[in-house]
C-alpha positions in Angstrom: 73.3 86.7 81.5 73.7 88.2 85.1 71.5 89.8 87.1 73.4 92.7 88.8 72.3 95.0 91.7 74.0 98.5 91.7 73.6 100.6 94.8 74.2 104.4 94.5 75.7 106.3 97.1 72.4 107.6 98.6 70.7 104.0 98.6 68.8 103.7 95.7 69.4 100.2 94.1 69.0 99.2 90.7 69.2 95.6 89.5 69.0 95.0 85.5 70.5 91.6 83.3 73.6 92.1 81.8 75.0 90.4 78.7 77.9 87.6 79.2 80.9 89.1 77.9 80.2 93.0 78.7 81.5 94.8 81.6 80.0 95.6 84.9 80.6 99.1 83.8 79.0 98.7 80.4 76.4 97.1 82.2 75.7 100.3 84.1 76.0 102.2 81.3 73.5 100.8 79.1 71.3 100.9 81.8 71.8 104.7 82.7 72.5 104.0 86.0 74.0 107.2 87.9 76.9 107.4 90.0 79.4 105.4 87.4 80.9 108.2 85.0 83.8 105.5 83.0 85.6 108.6 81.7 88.1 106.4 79.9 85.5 103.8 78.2 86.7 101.1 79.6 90.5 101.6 79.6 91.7 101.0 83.0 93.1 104.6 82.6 91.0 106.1 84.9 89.0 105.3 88.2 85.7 106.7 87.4 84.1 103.2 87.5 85.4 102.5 91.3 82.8 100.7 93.4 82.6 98.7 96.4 81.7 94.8 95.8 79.5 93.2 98.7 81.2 91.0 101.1 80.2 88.1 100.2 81.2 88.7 96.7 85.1 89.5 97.1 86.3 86.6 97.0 84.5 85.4 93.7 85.8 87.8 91.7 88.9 87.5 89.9 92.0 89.2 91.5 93.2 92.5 90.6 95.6 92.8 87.9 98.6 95.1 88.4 97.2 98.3 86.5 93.4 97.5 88.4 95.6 98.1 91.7 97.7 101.0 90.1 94.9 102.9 89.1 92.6 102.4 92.3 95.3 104.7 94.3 93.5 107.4 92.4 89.6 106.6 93.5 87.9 108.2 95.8 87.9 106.7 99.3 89.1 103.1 98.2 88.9 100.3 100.6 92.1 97.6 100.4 89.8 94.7 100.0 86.8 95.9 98.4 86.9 98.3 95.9 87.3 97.3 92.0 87.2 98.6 88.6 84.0 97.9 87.2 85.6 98.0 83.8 87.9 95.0 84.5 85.0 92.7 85.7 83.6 90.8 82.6 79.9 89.3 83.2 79.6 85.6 82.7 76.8 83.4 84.7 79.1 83.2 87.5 78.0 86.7 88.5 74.3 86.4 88.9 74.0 88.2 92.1 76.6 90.4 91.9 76.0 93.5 94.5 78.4 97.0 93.9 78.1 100.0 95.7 78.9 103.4 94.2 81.4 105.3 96.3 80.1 108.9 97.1 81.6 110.7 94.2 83.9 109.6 91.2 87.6 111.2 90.6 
């Protein structure tokens, strides 16, 4: 289990436990945090679960895959290094700590 901080746009933070082998988006999802709308469920066919990882994160994660990349051209306001897909980053131990920020709206 990982304990994840999400931030939304306005500053509010919210930090809950996620299962190993869920989603950083299912993750929000169970948890009813706002500001993460995964229109697709999951998919990769949509960018509704864009956030911004913390710094000091980016470089734990594992790299984008080819449709990750594809599909963040359509988020809103992505940065090159640190937006992802919260849909394509599965929870193990190795994200205990994990900090995302939600980007001021979904598209």
């Amino acid at each position: 289990m990982a304990k994840i901080t999400y931030i939304e746009y306005g500053g509010k933070e919210h930090v809950v436990d996620v299962k190993n082998g869920l989603t950083v988006m299912e993750g929000a999802r169970d948890n009813g945090i706002p500001g993460i709308e995964a229109d697709c469920g999951g998919a990769c066919a949509c960018s509704t679960c864009h956030v911004y990882v913390a710094e000091g994160w980016v470089e734990k994660l594992p790299a984008k895959e080819a449709m990750e990349e594809d599909m963040l051209d359509f988020a809103y306001e992505p940065d090159p290094a640190r937006s992802r897909l919260t849909c394509q980053l599965k929870v193990s131990d190795d994200l205990d700590g994990l900090v995302v920020q939600m980007p001021e709206k979904q598209i």
